[in-house]
N, CA, C and O atoms as CSV, one atom per row, in Angstrom:
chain,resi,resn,atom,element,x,y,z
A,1,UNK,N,N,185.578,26.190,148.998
A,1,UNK,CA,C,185.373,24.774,149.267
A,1,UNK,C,C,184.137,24.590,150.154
A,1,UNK,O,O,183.916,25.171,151.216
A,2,UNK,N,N,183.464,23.792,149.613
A,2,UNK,CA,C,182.252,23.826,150.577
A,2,UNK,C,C,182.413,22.623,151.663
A,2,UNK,O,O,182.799,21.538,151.228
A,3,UNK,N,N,182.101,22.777,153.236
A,3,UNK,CA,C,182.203,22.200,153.947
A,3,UNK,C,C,181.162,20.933,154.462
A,3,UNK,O,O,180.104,21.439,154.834
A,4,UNK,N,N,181.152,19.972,154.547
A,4,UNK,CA,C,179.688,18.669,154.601
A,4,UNK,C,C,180.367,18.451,155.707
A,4,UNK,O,O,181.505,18.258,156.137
A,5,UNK,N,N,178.457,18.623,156.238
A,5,UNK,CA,C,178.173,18.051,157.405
A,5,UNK,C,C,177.129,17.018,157.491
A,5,UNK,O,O,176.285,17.000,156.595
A,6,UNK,N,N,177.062,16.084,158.520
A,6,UNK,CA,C,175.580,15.587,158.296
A,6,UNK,C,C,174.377,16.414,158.967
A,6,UNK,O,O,174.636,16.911,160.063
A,7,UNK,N,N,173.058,16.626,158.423
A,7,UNK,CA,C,172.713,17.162,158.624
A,7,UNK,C,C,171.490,16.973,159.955
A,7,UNK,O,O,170.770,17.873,160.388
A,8,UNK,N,N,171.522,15.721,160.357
A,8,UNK,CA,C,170.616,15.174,161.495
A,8,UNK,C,C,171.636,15.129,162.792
A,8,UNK,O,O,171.257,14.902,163.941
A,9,UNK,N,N,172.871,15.362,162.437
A,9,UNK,CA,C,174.082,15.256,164.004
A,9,UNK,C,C,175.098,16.114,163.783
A,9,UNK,O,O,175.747,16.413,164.785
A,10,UNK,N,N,175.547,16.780,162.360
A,10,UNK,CA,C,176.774,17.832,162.175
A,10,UNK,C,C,177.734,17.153,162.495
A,10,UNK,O,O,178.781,17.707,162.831
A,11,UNK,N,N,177.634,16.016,162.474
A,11,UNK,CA,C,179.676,15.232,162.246
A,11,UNK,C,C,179.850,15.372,160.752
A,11,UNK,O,O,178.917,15.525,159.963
A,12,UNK,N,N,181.263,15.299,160.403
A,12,UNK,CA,C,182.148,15.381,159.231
A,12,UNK,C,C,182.158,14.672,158.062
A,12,UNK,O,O,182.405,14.909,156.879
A,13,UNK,N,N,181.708,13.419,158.949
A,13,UNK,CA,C,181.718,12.002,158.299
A,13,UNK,C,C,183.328,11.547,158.009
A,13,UNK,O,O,183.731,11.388,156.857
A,14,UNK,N,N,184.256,11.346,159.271
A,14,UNK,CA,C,185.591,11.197,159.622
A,14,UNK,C,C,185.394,9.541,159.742
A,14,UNK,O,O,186.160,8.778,159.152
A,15,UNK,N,N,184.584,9.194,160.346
A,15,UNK,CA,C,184.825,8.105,161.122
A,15,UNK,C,C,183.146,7.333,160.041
A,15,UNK,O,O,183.439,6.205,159.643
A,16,UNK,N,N,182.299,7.576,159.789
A,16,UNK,CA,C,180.634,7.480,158.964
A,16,UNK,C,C,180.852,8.117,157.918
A,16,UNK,O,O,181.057,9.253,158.344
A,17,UNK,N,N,180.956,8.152,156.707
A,17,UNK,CA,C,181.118,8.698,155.520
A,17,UNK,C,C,180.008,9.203,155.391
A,17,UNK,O,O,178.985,8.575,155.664
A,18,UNK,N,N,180.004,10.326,154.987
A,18,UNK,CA,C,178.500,11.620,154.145
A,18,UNK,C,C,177.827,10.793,152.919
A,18,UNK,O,O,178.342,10.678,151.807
A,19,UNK,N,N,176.837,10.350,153.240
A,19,UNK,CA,C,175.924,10.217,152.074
A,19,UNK,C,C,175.047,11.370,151.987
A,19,UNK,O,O,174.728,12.184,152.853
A,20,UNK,N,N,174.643,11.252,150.462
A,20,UNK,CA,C,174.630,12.931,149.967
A,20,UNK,C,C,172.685,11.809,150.108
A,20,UNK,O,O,172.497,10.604,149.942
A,21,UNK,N,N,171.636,12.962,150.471
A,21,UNK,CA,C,170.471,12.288,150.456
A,21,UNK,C,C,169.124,13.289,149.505
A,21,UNK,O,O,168.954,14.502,149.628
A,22,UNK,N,N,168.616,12.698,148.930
A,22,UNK,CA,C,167.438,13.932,148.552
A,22,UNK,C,C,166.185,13.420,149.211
A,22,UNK,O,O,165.557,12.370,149.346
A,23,UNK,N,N,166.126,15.015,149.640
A,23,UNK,CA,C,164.907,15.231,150.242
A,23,UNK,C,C,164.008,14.305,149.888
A,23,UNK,O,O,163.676,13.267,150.460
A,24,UNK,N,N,163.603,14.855,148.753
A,24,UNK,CA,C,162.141,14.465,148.000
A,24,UNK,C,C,162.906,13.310,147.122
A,24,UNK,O,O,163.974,13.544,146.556
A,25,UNK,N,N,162.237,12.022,147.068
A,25,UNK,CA,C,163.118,11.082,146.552
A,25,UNK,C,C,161.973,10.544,145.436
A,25,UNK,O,O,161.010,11.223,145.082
A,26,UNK,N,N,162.269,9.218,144.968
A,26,UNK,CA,C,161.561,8.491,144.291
A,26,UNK,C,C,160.937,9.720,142.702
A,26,UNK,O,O,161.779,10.176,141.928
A,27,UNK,N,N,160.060,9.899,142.606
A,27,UNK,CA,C,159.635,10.804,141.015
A,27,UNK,C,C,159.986,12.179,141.173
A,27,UNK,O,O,160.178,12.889,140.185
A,28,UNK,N,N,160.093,12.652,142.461
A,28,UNK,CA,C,161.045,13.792,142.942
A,28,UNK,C,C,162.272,13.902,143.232
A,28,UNK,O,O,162.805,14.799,143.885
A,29,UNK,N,N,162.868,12.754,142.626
A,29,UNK,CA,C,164.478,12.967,143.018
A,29,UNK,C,C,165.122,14.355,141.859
A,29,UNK,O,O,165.668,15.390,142.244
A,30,UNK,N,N,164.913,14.057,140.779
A,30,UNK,CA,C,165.372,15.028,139.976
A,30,UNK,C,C,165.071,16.289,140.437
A,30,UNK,O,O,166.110,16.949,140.446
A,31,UNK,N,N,164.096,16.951,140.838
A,31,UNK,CA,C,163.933,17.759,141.595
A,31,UNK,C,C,163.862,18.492,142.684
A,31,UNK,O,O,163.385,19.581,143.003
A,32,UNK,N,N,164.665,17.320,143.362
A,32,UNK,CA,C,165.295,17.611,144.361
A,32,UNK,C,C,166.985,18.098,144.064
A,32,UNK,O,O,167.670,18.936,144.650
A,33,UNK,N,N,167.174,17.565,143.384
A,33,UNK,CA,C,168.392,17.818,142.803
A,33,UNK,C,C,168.405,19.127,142.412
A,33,UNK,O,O,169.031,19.927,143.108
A,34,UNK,N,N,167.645,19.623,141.109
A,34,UNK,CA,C,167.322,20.657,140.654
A,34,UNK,C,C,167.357,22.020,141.301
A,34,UNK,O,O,168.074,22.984,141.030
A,35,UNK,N,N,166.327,21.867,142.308
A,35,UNK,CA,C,166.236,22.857,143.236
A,35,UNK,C,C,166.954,23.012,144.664
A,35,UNK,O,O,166.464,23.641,145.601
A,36,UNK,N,N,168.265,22.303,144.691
A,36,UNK,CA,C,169.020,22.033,145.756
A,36,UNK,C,C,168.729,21.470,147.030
A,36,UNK,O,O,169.082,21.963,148.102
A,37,UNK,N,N,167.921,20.177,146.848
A,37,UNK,CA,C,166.924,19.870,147.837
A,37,UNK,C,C,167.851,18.731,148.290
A,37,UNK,O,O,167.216,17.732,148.629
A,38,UNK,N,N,169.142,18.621,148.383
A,38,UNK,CA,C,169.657,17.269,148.955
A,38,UNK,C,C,170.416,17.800,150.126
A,38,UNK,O,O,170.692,18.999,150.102
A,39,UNK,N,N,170.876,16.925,151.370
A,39,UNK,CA,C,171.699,17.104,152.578
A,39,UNK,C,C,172.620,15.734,152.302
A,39,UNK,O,O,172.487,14.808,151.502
A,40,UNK,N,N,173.611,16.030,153.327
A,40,UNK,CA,C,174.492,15.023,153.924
A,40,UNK,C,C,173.890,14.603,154.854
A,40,UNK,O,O,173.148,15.193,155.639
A,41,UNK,N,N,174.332,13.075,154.772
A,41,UNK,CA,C,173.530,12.692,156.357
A,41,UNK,C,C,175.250,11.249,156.495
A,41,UNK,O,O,175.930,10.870,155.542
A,42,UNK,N,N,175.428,10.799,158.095
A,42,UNK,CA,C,176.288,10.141,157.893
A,42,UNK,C,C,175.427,8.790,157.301
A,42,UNK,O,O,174.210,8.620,157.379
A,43,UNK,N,N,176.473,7.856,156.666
A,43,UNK,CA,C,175.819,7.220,155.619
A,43,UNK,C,C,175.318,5.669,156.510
A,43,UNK,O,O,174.221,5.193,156.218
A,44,UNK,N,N,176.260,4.913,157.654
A,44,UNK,CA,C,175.086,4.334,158.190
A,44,UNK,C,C,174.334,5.191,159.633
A,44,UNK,O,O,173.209,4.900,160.039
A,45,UNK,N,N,174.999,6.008,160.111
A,45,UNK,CA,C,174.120,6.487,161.477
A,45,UNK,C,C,172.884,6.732,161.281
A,45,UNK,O,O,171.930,6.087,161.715
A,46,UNK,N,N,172.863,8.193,160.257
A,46,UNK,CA,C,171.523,8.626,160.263
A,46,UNK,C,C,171.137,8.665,158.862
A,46,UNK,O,O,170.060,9.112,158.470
A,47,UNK,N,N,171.943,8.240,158.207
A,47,UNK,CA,C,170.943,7.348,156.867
A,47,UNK,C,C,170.256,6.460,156.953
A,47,UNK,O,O,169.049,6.516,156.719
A,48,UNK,N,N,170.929,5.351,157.341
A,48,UNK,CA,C,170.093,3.927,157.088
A,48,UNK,C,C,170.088,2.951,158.386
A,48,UNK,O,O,169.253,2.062,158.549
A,49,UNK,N,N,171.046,3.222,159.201
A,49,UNK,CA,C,170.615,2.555,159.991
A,49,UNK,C,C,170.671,2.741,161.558
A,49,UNK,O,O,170.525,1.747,162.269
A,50,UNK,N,N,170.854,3.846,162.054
A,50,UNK,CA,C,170.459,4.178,163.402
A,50,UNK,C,C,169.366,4.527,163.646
A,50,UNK,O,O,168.606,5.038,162.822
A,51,UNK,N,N,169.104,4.302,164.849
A,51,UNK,CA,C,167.676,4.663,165.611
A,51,UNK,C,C,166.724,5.862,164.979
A,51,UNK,O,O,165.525,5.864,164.700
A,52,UNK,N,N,167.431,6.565,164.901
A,52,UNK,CA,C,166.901,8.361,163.945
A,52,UNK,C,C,167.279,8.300,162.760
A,52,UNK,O,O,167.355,9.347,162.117
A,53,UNK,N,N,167.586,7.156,162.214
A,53,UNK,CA,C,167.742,7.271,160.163
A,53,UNK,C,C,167.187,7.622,159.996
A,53,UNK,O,O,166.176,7.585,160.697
A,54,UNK,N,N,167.305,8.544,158.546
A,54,UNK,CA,C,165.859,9.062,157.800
A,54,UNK,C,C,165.024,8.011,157.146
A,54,UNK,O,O,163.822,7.996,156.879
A,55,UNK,N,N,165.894,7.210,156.974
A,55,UNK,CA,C,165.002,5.920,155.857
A,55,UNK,C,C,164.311,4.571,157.451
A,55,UNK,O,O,163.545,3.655,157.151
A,56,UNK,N,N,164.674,4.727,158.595
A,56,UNK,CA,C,163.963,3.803,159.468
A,56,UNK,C,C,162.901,4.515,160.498
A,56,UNK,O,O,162.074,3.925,161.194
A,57,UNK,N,N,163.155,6.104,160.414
A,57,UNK,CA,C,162.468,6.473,161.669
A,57,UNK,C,C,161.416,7.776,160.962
A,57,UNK,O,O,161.738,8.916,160.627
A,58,UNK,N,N,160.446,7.281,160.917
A,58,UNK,CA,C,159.200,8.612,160.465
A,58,UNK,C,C,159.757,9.860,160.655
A,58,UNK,O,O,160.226,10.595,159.786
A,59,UNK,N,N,159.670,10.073,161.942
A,59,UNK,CA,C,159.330,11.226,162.357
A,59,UNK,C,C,160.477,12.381,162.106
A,59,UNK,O,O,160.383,13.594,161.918
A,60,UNK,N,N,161.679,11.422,162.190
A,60,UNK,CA,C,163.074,12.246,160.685
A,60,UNK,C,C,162.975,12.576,159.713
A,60,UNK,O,O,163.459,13.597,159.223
A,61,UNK,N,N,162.054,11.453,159.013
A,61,UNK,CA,C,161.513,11.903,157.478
A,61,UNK,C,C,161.349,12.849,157.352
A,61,UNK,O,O,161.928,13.720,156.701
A,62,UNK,N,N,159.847,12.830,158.460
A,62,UNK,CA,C,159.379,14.332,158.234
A,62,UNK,C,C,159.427,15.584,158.795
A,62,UNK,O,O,158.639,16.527,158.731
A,63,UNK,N,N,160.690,15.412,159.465
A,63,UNK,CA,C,161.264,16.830,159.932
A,63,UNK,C,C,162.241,17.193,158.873
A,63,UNK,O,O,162.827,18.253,159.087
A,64,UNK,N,N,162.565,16.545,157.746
A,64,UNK,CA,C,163.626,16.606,156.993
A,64,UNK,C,C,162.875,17.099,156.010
A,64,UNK,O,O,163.305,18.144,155.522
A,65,UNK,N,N,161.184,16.370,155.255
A,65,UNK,CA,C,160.438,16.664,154.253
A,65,UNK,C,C,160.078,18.524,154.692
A,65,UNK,O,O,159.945,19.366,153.803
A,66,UNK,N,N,159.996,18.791,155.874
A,66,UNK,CA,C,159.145,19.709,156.375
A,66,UNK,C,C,160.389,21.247,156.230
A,66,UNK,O,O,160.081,22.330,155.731
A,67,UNK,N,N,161.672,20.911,156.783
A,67,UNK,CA,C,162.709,21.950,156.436
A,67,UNK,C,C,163.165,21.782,154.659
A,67,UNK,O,O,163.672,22.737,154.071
A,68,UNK,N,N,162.924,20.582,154.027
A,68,UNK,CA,C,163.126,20.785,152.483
A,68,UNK,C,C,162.039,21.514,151.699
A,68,UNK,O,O,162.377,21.922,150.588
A,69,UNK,N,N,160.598,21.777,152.162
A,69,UNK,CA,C,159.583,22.325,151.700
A,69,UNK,C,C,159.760,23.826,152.406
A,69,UNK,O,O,159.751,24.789,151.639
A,70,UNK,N,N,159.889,24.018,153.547
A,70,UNK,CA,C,160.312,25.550,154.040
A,70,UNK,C,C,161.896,26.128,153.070
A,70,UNK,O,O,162.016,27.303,152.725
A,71,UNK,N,N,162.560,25.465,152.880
A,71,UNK,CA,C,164.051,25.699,151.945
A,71,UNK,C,C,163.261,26.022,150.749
A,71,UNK,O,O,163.132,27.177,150.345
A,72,UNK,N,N,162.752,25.032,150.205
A,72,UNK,CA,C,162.124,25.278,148.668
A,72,UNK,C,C,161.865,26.825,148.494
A,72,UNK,O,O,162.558,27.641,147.886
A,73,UNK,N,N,160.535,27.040,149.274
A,73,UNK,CA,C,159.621,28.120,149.452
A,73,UNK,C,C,160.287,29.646,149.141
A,73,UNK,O,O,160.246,30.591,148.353
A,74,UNK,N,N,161.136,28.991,150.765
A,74,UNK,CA,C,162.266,30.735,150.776
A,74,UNK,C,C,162.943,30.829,149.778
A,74,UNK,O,O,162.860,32.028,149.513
A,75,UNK,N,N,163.497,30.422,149.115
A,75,UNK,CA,C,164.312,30.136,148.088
A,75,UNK,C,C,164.074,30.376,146.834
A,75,UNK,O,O,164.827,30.982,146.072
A,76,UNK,N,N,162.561,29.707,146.462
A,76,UNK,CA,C,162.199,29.944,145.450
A,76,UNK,C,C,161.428,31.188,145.054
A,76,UNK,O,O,161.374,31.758,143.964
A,77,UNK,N,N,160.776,31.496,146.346
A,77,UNK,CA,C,159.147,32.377,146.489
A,77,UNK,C,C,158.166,31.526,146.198
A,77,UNK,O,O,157.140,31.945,145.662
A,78,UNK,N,N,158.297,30.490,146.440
A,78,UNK,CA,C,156.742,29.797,146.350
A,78,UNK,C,C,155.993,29.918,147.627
A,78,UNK,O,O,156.499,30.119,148.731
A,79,UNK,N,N,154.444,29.741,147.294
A,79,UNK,CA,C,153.358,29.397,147.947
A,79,UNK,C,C,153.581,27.793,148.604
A,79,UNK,O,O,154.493,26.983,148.439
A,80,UNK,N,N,152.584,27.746,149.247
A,80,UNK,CA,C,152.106,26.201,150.084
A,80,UNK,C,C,151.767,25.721,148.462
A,80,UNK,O,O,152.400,24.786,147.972
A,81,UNK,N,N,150.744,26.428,147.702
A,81,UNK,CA,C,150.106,25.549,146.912
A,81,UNK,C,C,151.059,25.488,145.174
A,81,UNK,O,O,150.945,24.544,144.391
A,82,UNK,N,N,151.951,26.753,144.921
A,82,UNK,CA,C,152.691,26.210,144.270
A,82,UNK,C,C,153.828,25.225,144.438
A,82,UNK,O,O,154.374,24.563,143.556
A,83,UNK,N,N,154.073,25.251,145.685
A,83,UNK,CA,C,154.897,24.127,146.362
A,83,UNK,C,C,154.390,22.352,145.884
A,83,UNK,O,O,154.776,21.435,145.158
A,84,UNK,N,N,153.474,22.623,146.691
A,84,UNK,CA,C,152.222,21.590,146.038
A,84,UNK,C,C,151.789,20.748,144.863
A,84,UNK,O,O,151.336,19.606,144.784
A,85,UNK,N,N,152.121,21.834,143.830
A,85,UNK,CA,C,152.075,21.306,142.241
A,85,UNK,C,C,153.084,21.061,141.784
A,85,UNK,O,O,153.142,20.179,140.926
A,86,UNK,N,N,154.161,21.707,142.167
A,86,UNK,CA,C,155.416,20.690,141.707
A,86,UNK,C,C,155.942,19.359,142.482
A,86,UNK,O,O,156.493,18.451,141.858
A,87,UNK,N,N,155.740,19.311,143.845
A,87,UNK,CA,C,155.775,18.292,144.490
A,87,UNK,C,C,154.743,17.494,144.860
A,87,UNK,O,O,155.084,16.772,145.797
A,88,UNK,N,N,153.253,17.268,144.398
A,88,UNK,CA,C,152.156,16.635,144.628
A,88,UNK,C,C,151.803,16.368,145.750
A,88,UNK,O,O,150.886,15.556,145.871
A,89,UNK,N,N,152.497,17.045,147.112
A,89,UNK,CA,C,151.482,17.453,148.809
A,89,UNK,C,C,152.483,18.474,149.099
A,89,UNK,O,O,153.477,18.871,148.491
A,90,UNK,N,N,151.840,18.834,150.385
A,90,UNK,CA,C,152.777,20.223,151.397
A,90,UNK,C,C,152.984,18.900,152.311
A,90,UNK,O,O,152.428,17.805,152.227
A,91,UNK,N,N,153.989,19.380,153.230
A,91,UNK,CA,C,154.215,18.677,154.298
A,91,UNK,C,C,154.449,19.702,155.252
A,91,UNK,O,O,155.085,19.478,156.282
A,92,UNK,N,N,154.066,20.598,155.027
A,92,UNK,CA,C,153.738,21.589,156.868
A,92,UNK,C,C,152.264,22.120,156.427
A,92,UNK,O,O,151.595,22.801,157.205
């Protein structure tokens, strides 16, 4: 059984329900999918609407874009620049 956490605070989502999020969204969602690029996050804290959401606060984004492109990498064996061509930038 696999256990969900969110992944910006590690609550359960007991009390905030787990929304499942992909990394790479919008023409990269499928491939985020694909390559196991999605987290839990709780669904209003640090989804959408607390101070550190991924969808209100930059700098979550891209600590989130930056460990989904290091995940990719190890994972896959990619380069920065094959990283790159399937996702159209690096973000580290």
């Amino acid at each position: 059984m696999e256990v969900k956490e969110c992944w910006l605070c590690g609550r359960n989502g007991s009390v905030d329900p787990l929304d499942k999020h992909h990394i790479f969204g919008a023409s990269n969602r499928k491939k985020s999918d694909k390559y196991g690029l999605v987290v839990y996050l709780c669904g209003n804290r640090c989804h959408r609407n607390g101070e550190y959401a991924v969808h209100r606060n930059k700098e979550t984004m891209e600590l989130l874009h930056r460990y989904g492109q290091h995940k990719a990498m190890n994972e896959q064996g990619w380069t920065v620049d094959e990283f790159r061509q399937r996702f159209g930038k690096s973000y580290i």
